[in-house]
C-alpha positions in Angstrom: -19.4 -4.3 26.8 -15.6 -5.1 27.7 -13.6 -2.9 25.2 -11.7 -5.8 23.8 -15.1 -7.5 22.9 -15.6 -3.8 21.3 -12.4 -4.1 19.3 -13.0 -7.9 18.1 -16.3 -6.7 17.1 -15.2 -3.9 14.8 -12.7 -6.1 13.8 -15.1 -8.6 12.8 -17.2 -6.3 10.6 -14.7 -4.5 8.9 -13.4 -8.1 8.0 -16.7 -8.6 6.4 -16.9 -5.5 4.7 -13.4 -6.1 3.4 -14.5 -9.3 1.7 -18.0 -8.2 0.9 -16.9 -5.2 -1.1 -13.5 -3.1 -2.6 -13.4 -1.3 0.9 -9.7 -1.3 2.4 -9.4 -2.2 5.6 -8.3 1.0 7.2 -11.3 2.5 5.9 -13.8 -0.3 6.8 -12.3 -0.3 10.5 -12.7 3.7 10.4 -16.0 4.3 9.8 -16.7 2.7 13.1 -16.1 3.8 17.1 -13.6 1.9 18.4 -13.0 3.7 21.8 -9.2 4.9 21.6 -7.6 2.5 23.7 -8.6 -0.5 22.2 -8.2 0.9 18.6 -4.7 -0.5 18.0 -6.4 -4.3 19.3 -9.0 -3.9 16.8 -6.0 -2.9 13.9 -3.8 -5.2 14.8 -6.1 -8.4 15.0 -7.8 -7.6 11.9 -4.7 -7.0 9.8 -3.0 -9.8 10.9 -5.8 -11.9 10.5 -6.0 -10.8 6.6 -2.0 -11.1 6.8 -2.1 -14.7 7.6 -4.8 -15.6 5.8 -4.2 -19.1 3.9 -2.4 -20.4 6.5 -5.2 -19.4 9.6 -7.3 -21.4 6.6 -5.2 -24.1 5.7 -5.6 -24.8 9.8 -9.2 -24.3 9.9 -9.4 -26.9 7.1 -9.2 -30.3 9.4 -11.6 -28.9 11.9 -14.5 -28.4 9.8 -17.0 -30.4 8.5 -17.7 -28.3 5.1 -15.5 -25.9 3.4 -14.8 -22.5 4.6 -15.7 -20.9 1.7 -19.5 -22.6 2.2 -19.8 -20.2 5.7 -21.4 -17.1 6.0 -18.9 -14.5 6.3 -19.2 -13.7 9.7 -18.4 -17.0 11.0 -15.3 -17.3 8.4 -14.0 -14.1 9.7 -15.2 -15.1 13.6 -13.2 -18.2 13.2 -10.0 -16.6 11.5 -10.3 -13.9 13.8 -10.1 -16.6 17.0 -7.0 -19.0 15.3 -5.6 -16.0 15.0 -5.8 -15.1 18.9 -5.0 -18.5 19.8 -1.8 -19.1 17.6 -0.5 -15.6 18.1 -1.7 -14.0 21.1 -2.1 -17.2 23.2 -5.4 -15.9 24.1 -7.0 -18.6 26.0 -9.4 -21.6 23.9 -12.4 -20.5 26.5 -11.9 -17.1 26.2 -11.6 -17.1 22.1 -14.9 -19.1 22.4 -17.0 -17.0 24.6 -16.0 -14.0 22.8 -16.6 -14.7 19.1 -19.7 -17.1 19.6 -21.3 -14.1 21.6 -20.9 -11.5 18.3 -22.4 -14.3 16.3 -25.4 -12.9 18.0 -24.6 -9.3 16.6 -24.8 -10.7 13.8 -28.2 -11.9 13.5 -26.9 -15.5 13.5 -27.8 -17.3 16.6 -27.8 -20.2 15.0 -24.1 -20.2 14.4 -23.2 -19.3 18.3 -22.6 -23.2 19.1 -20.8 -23.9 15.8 -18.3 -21.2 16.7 -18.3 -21.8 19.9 -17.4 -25.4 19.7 -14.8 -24.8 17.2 -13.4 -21.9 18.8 -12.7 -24.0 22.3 -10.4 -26.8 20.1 -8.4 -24.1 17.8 -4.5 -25.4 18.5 -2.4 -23.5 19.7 -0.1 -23.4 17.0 -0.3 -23.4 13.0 -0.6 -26.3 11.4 3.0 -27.5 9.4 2.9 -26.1 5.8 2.6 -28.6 3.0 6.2 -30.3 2.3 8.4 -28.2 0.6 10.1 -30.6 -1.7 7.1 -31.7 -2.5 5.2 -28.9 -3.7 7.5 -25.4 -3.3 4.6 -23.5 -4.8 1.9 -24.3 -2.1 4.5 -24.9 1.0 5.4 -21.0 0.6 1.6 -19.6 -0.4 0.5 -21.4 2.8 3.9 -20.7 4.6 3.2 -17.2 3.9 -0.2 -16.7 3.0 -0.1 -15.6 -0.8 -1.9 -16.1 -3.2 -0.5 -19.4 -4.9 -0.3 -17.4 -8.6 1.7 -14.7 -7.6 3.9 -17.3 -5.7 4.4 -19.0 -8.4 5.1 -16.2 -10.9 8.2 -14.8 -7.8 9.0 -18.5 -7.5 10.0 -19.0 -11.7 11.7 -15.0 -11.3 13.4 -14.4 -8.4 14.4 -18.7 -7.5 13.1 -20.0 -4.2 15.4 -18.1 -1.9 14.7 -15.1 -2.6 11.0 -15.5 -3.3 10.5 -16.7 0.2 12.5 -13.5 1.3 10.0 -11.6 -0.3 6.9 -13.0 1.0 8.5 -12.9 4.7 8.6 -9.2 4.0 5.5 -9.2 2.9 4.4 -10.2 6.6 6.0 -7.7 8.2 4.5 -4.9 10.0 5.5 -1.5 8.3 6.8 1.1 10.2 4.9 4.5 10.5 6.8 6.2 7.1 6.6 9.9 7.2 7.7 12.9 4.8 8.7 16.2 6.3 7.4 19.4 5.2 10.5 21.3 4.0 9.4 24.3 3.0 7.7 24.7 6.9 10.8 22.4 8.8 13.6 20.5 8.4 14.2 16.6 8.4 16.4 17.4 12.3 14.2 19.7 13.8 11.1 17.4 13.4 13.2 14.4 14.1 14.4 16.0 17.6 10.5 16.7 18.4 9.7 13.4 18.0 12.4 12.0 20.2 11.9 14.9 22.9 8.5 13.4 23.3 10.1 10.2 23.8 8.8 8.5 20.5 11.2 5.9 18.7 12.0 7.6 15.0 14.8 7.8 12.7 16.2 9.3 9.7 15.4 7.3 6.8 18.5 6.1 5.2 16.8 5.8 1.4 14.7 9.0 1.6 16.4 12.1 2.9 13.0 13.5 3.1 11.9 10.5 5.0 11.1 9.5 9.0 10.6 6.3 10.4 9.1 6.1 13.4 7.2 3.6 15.7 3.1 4.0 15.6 2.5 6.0 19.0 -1.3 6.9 18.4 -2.3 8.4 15.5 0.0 11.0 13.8 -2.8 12.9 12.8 -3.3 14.0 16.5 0.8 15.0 16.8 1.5 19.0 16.4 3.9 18.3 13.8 0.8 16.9 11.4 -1.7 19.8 12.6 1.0 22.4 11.4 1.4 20.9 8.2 4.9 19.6 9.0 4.5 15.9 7.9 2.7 13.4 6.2 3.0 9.6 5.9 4.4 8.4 3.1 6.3 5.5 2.4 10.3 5.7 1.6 10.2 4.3 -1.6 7.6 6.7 -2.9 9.4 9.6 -1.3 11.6 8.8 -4.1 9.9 9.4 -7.1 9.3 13.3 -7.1 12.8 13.9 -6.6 13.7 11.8 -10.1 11.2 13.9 -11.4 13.0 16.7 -10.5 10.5 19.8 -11.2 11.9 22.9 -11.6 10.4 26.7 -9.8 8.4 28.3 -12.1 7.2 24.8 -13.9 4.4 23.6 -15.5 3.9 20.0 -14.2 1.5 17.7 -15.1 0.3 14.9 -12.3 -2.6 12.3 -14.5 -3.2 10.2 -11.8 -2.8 12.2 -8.4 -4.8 11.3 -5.9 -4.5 11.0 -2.7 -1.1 13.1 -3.7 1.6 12.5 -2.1 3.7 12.6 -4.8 1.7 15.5 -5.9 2.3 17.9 -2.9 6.0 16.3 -2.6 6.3 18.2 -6.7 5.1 21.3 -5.0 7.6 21.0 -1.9 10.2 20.3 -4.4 9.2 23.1 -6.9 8.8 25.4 -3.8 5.3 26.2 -4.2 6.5 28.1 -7.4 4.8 27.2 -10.7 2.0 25.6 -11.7 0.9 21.8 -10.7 -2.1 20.2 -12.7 -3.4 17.3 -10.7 -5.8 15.2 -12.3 -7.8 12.4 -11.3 -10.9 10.5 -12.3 -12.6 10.4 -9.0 -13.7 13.8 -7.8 -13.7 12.7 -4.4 -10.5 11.6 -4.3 -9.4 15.1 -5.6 -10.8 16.8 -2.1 -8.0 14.3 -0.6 -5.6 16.5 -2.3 -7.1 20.0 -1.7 -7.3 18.9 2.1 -3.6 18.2 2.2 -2.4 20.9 0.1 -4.5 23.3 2.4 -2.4 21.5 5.6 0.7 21.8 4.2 0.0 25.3 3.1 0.8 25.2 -1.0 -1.3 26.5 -3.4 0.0 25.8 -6.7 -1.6 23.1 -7.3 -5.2 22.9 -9.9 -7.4 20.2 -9.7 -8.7 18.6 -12.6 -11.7 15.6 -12.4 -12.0 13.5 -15.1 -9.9 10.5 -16.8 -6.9 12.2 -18.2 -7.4 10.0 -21.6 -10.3 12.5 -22.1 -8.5 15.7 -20.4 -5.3 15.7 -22.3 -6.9 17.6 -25.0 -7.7 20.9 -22.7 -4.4 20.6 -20.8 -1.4 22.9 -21.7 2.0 21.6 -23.1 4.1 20.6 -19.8 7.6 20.7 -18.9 6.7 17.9 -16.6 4.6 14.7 -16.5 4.0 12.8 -13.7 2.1 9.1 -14.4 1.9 7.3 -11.2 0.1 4.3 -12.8 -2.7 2.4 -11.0 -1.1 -0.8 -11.4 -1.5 -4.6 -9.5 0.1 -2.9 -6.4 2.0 -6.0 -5.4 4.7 -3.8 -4.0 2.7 -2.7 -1.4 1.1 -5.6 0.7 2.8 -5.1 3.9 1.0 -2.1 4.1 -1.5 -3.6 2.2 -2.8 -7.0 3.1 -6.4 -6.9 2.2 -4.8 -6.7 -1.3 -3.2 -9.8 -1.6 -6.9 -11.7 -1.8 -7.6 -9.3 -4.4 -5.3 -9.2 -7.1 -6.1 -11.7 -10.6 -4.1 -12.6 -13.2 -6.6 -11.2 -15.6 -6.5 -7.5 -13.6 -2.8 -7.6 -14.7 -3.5 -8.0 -18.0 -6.4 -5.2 -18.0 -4.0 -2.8 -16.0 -1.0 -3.5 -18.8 -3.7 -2.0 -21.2 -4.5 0.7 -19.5 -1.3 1.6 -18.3 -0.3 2.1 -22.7 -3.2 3.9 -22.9 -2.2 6.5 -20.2 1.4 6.6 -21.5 0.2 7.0 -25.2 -2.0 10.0 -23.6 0.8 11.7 -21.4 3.2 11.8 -24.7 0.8 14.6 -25.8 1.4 16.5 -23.1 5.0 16.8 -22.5 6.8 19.8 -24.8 9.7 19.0 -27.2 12.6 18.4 -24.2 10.0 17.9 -21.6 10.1 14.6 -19.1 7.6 11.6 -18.5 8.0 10.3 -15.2 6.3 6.6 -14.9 6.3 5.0 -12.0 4.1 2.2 -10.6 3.8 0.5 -6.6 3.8 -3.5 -8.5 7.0 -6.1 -8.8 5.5 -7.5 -12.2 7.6 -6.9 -15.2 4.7 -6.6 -17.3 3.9 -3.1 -15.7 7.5 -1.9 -15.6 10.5 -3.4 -17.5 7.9 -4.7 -20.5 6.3 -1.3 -20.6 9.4 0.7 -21.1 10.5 -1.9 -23.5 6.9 -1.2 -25.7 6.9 2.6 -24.9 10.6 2.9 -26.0 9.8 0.9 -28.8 6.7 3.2 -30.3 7.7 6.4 -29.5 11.8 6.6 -31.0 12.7 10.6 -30.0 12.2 9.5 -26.4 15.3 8.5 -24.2 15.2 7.0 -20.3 17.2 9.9 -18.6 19.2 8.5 -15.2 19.1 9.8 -12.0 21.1 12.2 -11.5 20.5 12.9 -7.5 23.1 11.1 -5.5 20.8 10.0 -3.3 18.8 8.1 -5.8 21.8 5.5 -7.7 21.8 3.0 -5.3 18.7 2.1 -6.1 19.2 3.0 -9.9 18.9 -0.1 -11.8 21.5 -0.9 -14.9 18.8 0.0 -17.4 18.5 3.2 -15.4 15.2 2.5 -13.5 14.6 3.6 -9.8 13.5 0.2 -8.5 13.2 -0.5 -4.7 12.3 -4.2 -3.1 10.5 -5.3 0.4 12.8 -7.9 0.9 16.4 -5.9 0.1 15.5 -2.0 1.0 13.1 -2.5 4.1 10.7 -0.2 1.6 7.6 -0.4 -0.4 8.4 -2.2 -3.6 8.6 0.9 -6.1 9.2 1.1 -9.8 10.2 4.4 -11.5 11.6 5.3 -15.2 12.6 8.8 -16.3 12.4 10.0 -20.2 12.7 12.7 -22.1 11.5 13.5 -25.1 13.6 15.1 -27.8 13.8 18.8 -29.2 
């Protein structure tokens, strides 16, 4: 088998896993061999295939005799998979044809080799024109940019049309490799200068002094740098949130929802491996994330606890630290993320506002008199940031928001004093952090 028909293959099933099931992409595309240098073609068409999504559908449309959604999921994800060859590759009709009709075999579905065949060999070249945007704003940018019309039309009422088109155009765009240097094993130059020595494109993060950016060159995981413990990847704008925390050596800290941690280990790099660090999280395996990259990056304050930190706040000891990285709608994140976009529901935003007061109700027990809450969430919707400080200011009165006071974090320090970082104006993850402190 050609290794590009290997790629479009993976890329195909992890497609259907993605829509089948919670999987994410990157892990429905890793549980599979891919030989290495066809990887990246198996990434990249599959991502951009979720990335573009409405609009490789909104094309599809014309050409069919019954709805997309009335397909098996092989042959929605064949067909997507081939528009999106043909409008952005400019892979040839015949070839697009050949290639995803023959996996329909694969797939146990012989009888839908013709159909896509057929289909396949008359995709256009090109995306068809958006709905008009005078018109209909709403659906001319979901299409335009493949969103989900909601959220489009929650940005659309917030941000004006401008800038809500800004945002979805970041959306779209591929993420560089974000990395977070190691300090207590290297510094920010002398992993910088490795890179470049070896001829990779990176550069010093102008948002995250911590932070790398640097073009994907293979997997980092195979670079020397990664095996040493020197780096990790970590986006900018979360790179951000430990340092607003601003642990203390020596510390007790507090992390309730820690896995994969990132932000956990970055409290330990900050702290200087001195203190004590209680990660919790309510998936067990997720903890092992954690104990692997703690072991990589050689700290070993850290203590895992399993179990929903609701129920675990009881047998914790008062901290001079609290970390709540909320789960939250995520919408900050789809570059990275796109698989998520065809997830998210209005009614998971309400559910998460819940359990986000929950979480804060339960971290307020934890935190000794003049102790910090850090809360912080990966989402754009006010509901999880602004409106929650508003309700947890509100019901707890000897708490204060405490600014940043690192230089490096006010220009993204909000009026109100939130950290708050945006795809479409910092090149970043969108990232939503608020400091307080609780009173004597």
């Amino acid at each position: 088998m050609h290794p590009k028909t290997v790629a479009r293959r993976a890329a195909l099933k992890a497609l259907v896993v993605v829509e089948r099931t919670d999987t994410m992409l990157s892990a429905a595309l890793g549980t599979q061999e891919i030989p290495a240098a066809t990887r990246s073609f198996a990434h990249e068409i599959a991502t951009n295939t979720l990335r573009h999504r409405a609009h490789l559908d909104y094309t599809l449309a014309p050409l069919l005799k019954k709805p997309l959604n009335k397909l098996d999921a092989p042959v929605r994800a064949a067909l997507r998979l081939a528009l999106y060859e043909r409008a952005f590759l400019a892979t040839p009709a015949p070839v697009v044809g050949d290639e995803y009709a023959g996996l329909m075999r694969g797939e146990k579905l012989s009888s839908a080799v013709a159909f896509v065949s057929a289909v396949a060999r008359h995709l256009p070249p090109q995306l068809r024109e958006a709905p008009d945007l005078r018109q209909d704003p709403v659906a001319h940018l979901s299409i335009q940019y493949s969103h989900p019309a909601w959220l489009v039309e929650r940005w659309l009422k917030r941000f004006g049309f401008d800038e809500c088109a800004a945002l979805c155009a970041a959306n779209n765009q591929i993420a560089p490799l974000s990395l977070r240097v190691n300090t207590l094993r290297a510094s920010r130059e002398a992993i910088l200068a490795g890179l470049v020595e070896r001829g990779l494109q990176a550069r010093a993060s102008s948002l995250a002094p911590t932070a790398i950016l640097a073009e994907q060159a293979g997997s980092p995981t195979d670079w020397p740098e990664w095996k040493s413990g020197m780096i990790l990847a970590q986006d900018e704008a979360a790179q951000l949130v430990a340092p607003l925390a601003a642990p203390q050596p020596g510390q007790i800290v507090i992390d309730a929802a820690a896995a994969p941690g990132g932000k956990t280990t970055h409290l330990a790099q900050i702290m200087q491996d001195k203190g004590r660090i209680i990660a919790c999280d309510v998936a067990p395996g997720r903890l092992k994330l954690i104990e692997a990259n703690a072991q990589r990056l050689g700290l070993s304050c850290l203590e895992l606890q399993a179990g929903d930190f609701r129920s675990l706040v009881a047998s914790l000891p008062p901290a001079d630290v609290v970390l709540l990285d909320a789960p939250c709608l995520g919408t900050g994140t789809l570059r990275r993320r796109p698989d998520a976009k065809w997830r998210k529901t209005l009614g998971q935003l309400k559910e998460l506002v819940a359990l986000q007061r929950e979480l804060l109700a339960a971290a307020v027990g934890v935190v000794r008199p003049g102790g910090t809450l850090v809360y912080a969430t990966c989402s754009l919707e006010p509901e999880e940031n602004a409106a929650q400080v508003d309700y947890f200011l509100h019901h707890h009165t000897d708490w204060q928001i405490e600014r940043a006071s690192d230089a490096a974090l006010l220009p993204m320090t909000t009026a109100e004093g939130f950290l708050q970082t945006m795809p479409q104006r910092n090149g970043c993850d969108g990232m939503f952090t608020v400091k307080f402190r609780r009173g004597m």
